[in-house]
C-alpha positions as a Markdown table, in Angstrom:
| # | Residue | x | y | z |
|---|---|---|---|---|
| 1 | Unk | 62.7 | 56.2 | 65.3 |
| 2 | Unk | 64.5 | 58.1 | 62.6 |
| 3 | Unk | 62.0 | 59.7 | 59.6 |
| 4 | Unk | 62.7 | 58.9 | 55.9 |
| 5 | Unk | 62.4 | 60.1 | 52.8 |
| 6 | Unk | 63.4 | 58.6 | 49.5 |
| 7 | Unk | 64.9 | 61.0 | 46.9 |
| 8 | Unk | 65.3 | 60.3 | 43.2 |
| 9 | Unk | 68.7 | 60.8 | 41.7 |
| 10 | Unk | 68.4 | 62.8 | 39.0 |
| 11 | Unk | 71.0 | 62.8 | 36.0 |
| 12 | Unk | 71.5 | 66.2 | 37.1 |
| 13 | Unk | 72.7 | 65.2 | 40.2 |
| 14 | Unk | 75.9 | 63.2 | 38.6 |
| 15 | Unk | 79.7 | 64.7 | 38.4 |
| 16 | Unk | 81.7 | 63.9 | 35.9 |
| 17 | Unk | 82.9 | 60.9 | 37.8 |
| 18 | Unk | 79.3 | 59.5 | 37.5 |
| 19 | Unk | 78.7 | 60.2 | 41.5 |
| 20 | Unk | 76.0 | 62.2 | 43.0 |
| 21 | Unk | 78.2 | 65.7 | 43.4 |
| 22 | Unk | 79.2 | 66.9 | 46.8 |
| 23 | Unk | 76.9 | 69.4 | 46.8 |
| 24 | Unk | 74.1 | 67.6 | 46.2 |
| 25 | Unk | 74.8 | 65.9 | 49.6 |
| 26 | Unk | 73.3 | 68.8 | 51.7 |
| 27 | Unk | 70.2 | 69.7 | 49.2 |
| 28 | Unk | 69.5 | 65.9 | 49.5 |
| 29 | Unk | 69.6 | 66.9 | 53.4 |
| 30 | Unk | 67.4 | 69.7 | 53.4 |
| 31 | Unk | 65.3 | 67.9 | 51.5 |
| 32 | Unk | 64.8 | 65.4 | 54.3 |
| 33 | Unk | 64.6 | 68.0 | 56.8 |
| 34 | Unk | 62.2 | 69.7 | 55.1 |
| 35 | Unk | 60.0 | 66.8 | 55.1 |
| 36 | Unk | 60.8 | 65.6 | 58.9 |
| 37 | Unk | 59.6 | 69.5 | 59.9 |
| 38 | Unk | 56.3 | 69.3 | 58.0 |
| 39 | Unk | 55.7 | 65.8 | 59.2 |
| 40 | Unk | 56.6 | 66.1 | 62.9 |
| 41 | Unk | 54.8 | 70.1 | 62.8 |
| 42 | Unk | 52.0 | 68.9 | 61.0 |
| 43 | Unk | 51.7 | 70.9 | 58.4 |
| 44 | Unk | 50.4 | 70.3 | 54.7 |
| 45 | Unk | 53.3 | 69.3 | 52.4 |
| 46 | Unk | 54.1 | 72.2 | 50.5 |
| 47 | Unk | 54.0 | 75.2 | 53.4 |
| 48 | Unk | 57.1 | 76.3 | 55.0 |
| 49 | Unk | 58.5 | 76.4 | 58.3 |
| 50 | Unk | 60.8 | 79.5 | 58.7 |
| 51 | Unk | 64.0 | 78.7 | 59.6 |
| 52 | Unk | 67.7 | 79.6 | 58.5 |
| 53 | Unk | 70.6 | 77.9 | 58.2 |
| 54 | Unk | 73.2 | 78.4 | 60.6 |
| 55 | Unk | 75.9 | 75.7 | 60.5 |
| 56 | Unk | 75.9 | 72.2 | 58.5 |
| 57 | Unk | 78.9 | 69.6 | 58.8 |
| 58 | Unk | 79.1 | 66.9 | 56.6 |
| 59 | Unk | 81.2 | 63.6 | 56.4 |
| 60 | Unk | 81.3 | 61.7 | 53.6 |
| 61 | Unk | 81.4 | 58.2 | 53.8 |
| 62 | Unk | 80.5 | 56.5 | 50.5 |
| 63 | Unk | 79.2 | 57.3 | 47.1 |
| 64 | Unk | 75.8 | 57.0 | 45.4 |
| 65 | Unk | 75.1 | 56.7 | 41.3 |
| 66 | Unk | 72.7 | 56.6 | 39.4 |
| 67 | Unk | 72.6 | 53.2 | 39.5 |
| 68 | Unk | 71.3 | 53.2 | 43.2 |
| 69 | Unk | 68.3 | 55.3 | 41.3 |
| 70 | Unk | 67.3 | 56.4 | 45.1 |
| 71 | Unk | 68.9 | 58.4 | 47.8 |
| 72 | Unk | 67.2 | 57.2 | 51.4 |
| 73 | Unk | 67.6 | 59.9 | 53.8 |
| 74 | Unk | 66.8 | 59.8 | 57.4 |
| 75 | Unk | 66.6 | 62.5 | 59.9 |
| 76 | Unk | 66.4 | 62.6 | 63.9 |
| 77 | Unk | 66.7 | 65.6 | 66.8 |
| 78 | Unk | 70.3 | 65.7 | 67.9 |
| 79 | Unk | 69.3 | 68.7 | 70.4 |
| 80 | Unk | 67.2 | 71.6 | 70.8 |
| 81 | Unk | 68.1 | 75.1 | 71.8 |
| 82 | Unk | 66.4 | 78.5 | 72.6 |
| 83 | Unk | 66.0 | 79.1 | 68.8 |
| 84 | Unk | 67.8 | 76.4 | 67.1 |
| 85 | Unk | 67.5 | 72.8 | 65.8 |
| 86 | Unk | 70.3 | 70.5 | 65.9 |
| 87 | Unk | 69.2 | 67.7 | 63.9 |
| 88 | Unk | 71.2 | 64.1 | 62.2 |
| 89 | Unk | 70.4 | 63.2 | 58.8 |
| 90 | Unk | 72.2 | 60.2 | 57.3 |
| 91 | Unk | 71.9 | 59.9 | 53.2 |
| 92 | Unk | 72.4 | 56.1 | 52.6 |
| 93 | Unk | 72.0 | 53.8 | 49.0 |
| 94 | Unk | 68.8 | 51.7 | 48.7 |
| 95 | Unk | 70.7 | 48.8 | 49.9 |
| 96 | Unk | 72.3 | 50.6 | 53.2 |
| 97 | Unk | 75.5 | 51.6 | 52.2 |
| 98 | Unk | 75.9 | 54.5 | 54.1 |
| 99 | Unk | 77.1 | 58.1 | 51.6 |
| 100 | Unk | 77.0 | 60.5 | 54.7 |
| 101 | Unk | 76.1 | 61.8 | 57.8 |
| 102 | Unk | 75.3 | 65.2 | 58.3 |
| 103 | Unk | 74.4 | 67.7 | 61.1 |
| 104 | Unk | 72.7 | 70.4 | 60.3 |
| 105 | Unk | 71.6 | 73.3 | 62.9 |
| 106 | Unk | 69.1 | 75.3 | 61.8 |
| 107 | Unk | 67.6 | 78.8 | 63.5 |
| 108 | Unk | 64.1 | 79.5 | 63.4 |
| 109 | Unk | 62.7 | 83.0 | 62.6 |
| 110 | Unk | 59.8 | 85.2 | 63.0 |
| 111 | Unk | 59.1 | 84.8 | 59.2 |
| 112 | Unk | 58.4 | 88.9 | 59.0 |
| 113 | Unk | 62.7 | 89.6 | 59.0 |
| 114 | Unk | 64.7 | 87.2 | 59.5 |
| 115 | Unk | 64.8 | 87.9 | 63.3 |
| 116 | Unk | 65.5 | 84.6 | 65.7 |
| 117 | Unk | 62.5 | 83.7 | 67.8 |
| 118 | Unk | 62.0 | 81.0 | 70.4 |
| 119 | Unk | 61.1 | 77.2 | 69.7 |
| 120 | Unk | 57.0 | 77.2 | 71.2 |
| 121 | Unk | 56.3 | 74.8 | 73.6 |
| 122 | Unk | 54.3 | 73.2 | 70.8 |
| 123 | Unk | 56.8 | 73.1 | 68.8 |
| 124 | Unk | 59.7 | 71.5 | 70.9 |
| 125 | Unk | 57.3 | 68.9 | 72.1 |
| 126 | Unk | 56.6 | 68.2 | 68.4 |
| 127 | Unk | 60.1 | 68.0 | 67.4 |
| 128 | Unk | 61.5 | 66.0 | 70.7 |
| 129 | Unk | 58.1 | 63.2 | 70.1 |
């Protein structure tokens, strides 16, 4: 089953068309991944789990306004790798309209550099639960 997380759109967020800007899309998305990390790692909201971006595709597939007042985000595992994360997140209106789907791959890193380490045993069986 997919996590979610409800995100307030923020006037901020808003183009000058009145839609949530493109680029809010994928901060929306790391948002949710952020939160699917802590919650499947179990860690206490707030902490971090080191990891860089390393390639993020997005489709657009709808809008969302302030009106909706609430983006709802969901994220699952698409795939794990030696050091990486492939995960889905879609970003969808209150009432289901879907705005887009994303994938996102993420490395994780020793935290002390930058360098790539290897997923934990732990840690994959976390993620793949």
């Amino acid at each position: 089953m997919p996590h979610e997380k409800r995100i307030e759109i923020r006037w901020s967020d808003l183009d000058a068309y009145g839609h949530v800007n493109q680029a809010v899309y994928l901060t929306y998305a790391e948002e949710v991944l952020d939160d699917w990390f802590r919650t499947r790692l179990g860690r206490a909201p707030g902490s971090v789990w080191d990891y860089v971006a390393r390639r993020t595709t997005i489709d657009y597939r709808g809008e969302l306004r302030l009106e909706d007042r609430l983006a709802v985000g969901s994220a699952e595992l698409a795939a794990l790798g030696t050091t990486s994360v492939t995960a889905r997140v879609t970003l969808s209106a209150p009432d289901g309209r879907v705005a887009s789907e994303l994938e996102l791959v993420v490395v994780v890193i020793d935290g002390k550099g930058g360098a790539p380490r290897p997923l934990s045993e732990e840690e994959r069986g976390a993620l793949a639960g």
